[in-house]
LOLOLUM-785077 format. One line per field, with one value per residue (C-alpha): chain; x, y, z. Coordinates in steps of 0.2 Angstrom, whole numbers, plus 5000, padded with zeros to 4 digits. Example, Ala and Ser with C-alpha at 12.3 -4.5 7.8 and 13.67 -1.06 7.14 Angstrom:
REM residues 2
kette = A:A
xx = 5062:5068
yy = 4978:4995
zz = 5039:5036
END
This chain:
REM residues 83
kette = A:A:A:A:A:A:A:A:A:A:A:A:A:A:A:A:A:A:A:A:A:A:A:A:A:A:A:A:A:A:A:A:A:A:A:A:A:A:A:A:A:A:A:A:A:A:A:A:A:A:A:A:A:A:A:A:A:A:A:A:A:A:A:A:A:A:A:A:A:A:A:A:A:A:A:A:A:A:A:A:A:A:A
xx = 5496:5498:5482:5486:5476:5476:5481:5465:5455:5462:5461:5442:5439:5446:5459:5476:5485:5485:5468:5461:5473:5465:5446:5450:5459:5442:5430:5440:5438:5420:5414:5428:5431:5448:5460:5459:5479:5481:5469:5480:5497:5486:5484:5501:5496:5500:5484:5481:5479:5469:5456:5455:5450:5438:5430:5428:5419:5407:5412:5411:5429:5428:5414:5418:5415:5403:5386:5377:5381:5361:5374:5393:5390:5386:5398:5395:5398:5408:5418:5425:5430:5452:5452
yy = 5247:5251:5255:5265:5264:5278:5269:5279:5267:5252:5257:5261:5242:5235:5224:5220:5224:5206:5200:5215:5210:5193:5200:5209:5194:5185:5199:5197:5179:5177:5192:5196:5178:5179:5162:5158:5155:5173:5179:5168:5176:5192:5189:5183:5164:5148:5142:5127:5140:5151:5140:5134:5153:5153:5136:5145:5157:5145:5152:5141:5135:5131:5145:5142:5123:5122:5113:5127:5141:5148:5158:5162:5160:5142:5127:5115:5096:5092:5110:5109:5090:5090:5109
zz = 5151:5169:5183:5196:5210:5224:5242:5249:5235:5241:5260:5257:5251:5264:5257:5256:5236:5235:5238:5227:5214:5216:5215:5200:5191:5196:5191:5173:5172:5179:5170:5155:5150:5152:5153:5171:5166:5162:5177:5187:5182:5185:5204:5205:5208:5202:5190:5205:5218:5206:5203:5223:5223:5211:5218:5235:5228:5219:5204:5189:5186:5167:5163:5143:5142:5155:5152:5165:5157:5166:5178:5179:5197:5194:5203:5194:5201:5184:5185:5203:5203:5202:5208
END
């Protein structure tokens, strides 16, 4: 499947095609569940720098296995450690 997304859309937001490719690969991880391996390839990043993106955004890195799963905002101490 193929998006198409109107250049007046992307303007609008504000960003670059790349960094809204990569808030879309986030929103799909943090709110889809998606593999952070497949929302990396999404956003056209290695999984490393994926994952630096989603530790900036104090996101929880491994949202499945996490042991604080209150919030999928939630940075847990024992997600972010090796990102």
């Amino acid at each position: 499947m193929t998006i198409v997304i109107p250049n007046e859309i992307i303007q609008a937001t504000g960003k670059n095609e790349q960094l809204l490719q990569l808030e879309l690969a986030i929103i799909m991880f943090r709110d889809y569940h998606i593999s952070s391996a497949k929302a990396a390839d999404f956003a056209n990043l290695s999984l490393i720098e994926f994952r630096q993106e989603v530790a900036k955004r104090n996101i929880c890195g491994l949202y499945r296995t996490c042991h604080a799963k209150l919030s999928t905002t939630h940075a847990c101490k024992a997600c972010t450690i090796g990102l």
